[in-house]
C-alpha positions in Angstrom: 15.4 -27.2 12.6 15.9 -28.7 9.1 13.3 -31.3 8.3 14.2 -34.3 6.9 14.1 -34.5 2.7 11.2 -37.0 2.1 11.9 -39.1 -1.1 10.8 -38.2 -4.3 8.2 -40.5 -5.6 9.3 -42.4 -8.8 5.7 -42.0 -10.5 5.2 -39.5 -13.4 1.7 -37.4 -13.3 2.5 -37.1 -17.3 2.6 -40.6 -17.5 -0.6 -41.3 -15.7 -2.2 -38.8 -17.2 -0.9 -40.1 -21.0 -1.9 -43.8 -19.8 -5.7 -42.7 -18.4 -6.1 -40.9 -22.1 -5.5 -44.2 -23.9 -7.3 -46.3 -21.7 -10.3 -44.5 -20.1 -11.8 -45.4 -16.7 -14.3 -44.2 -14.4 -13.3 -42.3 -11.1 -14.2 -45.5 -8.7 -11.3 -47.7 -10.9 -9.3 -44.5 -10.8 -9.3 -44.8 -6.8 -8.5 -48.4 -7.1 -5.8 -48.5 -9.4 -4.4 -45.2 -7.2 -4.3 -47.6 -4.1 -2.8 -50.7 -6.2 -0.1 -48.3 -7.6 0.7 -47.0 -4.1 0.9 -50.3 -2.7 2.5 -51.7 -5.8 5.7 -49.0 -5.1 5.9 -49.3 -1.0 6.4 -53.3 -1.6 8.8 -52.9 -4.5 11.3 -51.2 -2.1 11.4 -54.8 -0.8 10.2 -57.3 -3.3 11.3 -57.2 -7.1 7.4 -57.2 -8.8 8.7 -55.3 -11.9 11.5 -53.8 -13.5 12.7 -51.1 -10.7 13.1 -48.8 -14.6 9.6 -49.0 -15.3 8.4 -47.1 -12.5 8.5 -43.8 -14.2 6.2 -45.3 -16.7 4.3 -47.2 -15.1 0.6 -46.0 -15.9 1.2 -46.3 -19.6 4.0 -49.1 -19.2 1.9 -51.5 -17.0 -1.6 -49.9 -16.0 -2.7 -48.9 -19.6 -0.8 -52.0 -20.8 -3.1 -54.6 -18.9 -6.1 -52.5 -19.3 -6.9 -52.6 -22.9 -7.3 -56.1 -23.2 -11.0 -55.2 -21.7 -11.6 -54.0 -25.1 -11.1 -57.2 -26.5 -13.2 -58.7 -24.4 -16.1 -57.2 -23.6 -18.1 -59.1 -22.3 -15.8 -61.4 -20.4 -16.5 -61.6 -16.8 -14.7 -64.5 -15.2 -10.8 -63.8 -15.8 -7.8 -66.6 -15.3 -4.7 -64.3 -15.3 -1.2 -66.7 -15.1 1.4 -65.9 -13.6 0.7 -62.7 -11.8 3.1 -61.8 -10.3 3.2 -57.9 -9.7 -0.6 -58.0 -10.7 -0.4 -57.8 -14.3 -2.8 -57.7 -15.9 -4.9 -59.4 -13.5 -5.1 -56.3 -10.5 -5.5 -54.4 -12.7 -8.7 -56.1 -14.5 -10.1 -56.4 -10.6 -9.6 -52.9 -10.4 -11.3 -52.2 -13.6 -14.2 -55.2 -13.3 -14.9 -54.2 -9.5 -18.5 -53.2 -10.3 -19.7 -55.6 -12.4 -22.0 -57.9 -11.2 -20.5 -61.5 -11.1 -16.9 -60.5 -12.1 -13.9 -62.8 -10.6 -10.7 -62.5 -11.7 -8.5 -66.1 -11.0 -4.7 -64.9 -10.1 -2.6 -67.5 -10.3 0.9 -67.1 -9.1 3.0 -69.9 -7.2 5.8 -67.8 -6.3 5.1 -67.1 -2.5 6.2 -63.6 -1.5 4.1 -62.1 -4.8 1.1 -63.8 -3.6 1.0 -62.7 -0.5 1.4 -59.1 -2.5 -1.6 -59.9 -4.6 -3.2 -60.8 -1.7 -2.9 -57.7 0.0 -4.0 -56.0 -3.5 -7.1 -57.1 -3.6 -8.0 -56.6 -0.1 -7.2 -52.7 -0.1 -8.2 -52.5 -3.3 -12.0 -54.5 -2.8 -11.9 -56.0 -5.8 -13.1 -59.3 -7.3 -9.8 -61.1 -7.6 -9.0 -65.1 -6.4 -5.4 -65.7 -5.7 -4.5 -69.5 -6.1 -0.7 -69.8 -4.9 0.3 -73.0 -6.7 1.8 -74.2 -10.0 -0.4 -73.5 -13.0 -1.3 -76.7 -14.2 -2.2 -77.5 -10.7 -4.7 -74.7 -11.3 -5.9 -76.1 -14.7 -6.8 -79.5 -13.1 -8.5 -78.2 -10.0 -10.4 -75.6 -12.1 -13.9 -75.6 -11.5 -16.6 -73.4 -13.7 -15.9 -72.2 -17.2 -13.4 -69.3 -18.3 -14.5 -66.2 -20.4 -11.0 -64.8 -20.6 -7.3 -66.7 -19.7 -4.2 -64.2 -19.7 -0.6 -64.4 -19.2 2.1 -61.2 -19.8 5.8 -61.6 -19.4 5.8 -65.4 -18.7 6.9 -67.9 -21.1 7.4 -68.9 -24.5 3.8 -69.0 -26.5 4.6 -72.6 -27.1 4.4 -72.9 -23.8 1.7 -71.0 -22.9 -0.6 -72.3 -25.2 -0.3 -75.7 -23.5 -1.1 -74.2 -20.1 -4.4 -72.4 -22.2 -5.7 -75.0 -24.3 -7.6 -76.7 -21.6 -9.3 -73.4 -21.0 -10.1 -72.5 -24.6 -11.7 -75.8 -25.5 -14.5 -75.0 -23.2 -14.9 -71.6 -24.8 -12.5 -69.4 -23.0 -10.7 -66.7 -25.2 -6.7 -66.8 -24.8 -5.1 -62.6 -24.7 -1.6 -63.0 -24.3 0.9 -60.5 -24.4 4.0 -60.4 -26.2 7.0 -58.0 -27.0 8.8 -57.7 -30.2 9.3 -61.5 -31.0 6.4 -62.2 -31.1 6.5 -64.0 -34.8 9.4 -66.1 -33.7 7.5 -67.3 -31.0 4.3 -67.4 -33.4 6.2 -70.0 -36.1 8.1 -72.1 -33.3 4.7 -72.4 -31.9 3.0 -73.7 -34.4 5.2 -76.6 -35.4 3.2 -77.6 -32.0 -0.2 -75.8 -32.1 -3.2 -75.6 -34.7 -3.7 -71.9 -33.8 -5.6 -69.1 -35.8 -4.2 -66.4 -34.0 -5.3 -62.6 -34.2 -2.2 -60.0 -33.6 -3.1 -56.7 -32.1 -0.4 -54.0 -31.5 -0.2 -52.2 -28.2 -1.9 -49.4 -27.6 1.2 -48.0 -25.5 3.3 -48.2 -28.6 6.4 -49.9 -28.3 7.0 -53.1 -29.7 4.1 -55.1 -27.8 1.3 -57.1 -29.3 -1.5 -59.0 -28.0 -2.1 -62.7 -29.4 -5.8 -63.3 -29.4 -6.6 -66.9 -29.8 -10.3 -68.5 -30.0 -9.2 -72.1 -30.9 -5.9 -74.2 -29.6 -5.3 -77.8 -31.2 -2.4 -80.2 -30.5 -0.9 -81.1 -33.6 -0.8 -84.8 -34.5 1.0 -84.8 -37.9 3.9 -83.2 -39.1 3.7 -79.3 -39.4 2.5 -77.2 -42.3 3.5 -73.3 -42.7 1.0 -71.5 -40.7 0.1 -67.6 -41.3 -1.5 -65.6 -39.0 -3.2 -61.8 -39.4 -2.8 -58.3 -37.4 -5.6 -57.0 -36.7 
């Protein structure tokens, strides 16, 4: 009797591998980001979280992707991730933060069906992470407690976004948002809005990603000047 082919799984043990040596973790946030990954591919069959031609990459693509913005903020423990969607980079940061004491990561994604994904990404997962199905600047004016650390990958224009963040930065929150190769478009059509001071760091999983670190977010209220920013 001929058994039945099983299906060949679409991850890459290079790629994992590759993405684990750029971002280290310990074996416990190993496990958990095994179980998110799993879960992540058995729901995608059904439910569009990411780009179905990312799965080969995947660790380094997505995982690794989300993952070094912890080294950016070290010391952040209370996370607000917009938009999650598939769980980037907010699972992921649960995954990572699971053990420290007083972590919560805030995922905030209005779309119903990726919700109830994050939802059940946590729970398998036991990690730290708040999902709040609604709009985000519902979530803005309900928030209560300060912010460390408000992220956002994949989701709108920085102009945008930075009206979504500022809220959360003027109490002391950092902004890490992550961006793809127009990022400097986006930069100088944002600030004919913003006051920003924004720090560029470039992906650690090459590419043409960068990571817009902002301390400070002010509304301009005169006409706009030429702004520069710097890479870090």
């Amino acid at each position: 009797m001929t058994r039945p082919r099983q299906a060949q799984s679409p991850l890459s043990a290079a790629d994992k591998a590759a993405a684990l040596a750029l971002t280290p973790v310990s074996r416990e946030t190993e496990a958990r980001l095994d179980a998110y990954v799993d879960l992540l591919v058995q729901w995608q069959t059904k439910t569009n979280l990411i780009a179905s031609s990312t799965l080969p990459q995947l660790w380094t693509r997505h995982i690794a992707d989300s993952l070094q913005l912890l080294a950016l903020a070290p010391q952040a423990k209370r996370w607000a991730d917009f938009g999650s969607g598939g769980g980037f980079p907010g699972v992921v940061l649960a995954c990572a933060l699971a053990d420290v004491e007083g972590a919560r990561i805030d995922l905030v994604e209005r779309n119903a069906k990726k919700a109830a994904f994050l939802r059940e990404a946590v729970r398998i997962t036991g990690t730290p992470g708040v999902i709040h199905p609604m709009d985000i600047g519902d979530y803005v004016d309900r928030l209560d407690g300060r912010i460390d650390c408000v992220t956002a990958r994949a989701l709108a224009p920085l102009q945008v976004l930075l009206g979504f963040a500022e809220p959360l930065v003027k109490q002391g929150a950092k902004a890490l948002l992550l961006k793809g190769q127009d990022v400097e478009a986006e930069l100088t059509e944002a600030t004919k809005y913003w006051n920003i001071e924004p720090r560029l760091h470039s992906s650690r999983t090459g590419g043409q990603g960068w990571i817009v670190e902002l301390d400070r977010i002010e509304r301009r209220d005169r006409p706009p000047t030429k702004q520069a920013w710097r890479r870090a």
